[in-house]
N, C-alpha and C positions, 0 to 999 in steps of 0.2 A: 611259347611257340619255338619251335625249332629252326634256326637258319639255315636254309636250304644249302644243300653244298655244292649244286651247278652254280658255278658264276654266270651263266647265263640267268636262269632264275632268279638270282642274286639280283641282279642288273634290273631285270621286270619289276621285283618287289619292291626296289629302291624309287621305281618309280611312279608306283600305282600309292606309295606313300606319300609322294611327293605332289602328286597328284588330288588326293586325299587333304592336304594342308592349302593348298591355291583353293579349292571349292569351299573348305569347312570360310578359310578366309574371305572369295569372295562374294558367297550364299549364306554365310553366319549358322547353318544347320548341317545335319550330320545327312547321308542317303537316309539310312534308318529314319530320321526324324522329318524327313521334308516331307508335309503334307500333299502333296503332288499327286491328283489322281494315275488312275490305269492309263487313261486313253495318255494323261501330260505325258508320262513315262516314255510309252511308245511313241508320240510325234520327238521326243530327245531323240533317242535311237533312230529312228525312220532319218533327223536332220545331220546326226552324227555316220549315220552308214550312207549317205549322200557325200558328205564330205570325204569320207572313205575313198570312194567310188572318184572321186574328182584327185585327191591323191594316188590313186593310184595312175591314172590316166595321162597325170602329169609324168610319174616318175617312166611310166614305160614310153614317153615323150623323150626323156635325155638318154634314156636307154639306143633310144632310133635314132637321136640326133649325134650321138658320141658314136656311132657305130658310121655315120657319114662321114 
């Protein structure tokens, strides 16, 4: 594979790697490999884009509050 030559990219990849070795670490299976039905898959995502949703909410909190 080819390393991307945005160092922004660069900076993403580094960390969806990085990311990648905390889960293999503390799930012991690969995505590919974790037996995890349809619906498990969707309630992750459903819990992770809630968390999304509450980060972002915070961040446009300091955004209002630095702007007072």
């Amino acid at each position: 594979m080819q390393a991307p030559k945005d160092k922004i990219v660069k900076k993403v990849v580094k960390k969806f790697i990085g990311r990648s070795k905390i889960g293999m670490k503390k799930y012991g299976v690969s995505l590919a490999d974790d037996p995890t039905d349809l619906d498990g898959w969707l309630n992750h995502l459903q819990e992770e884009l809630m968390d999304a949703v509450n980060y972002l909410e915070r961040a446009r909190y300091e955004l209002k509050k630095d702007k007072k």
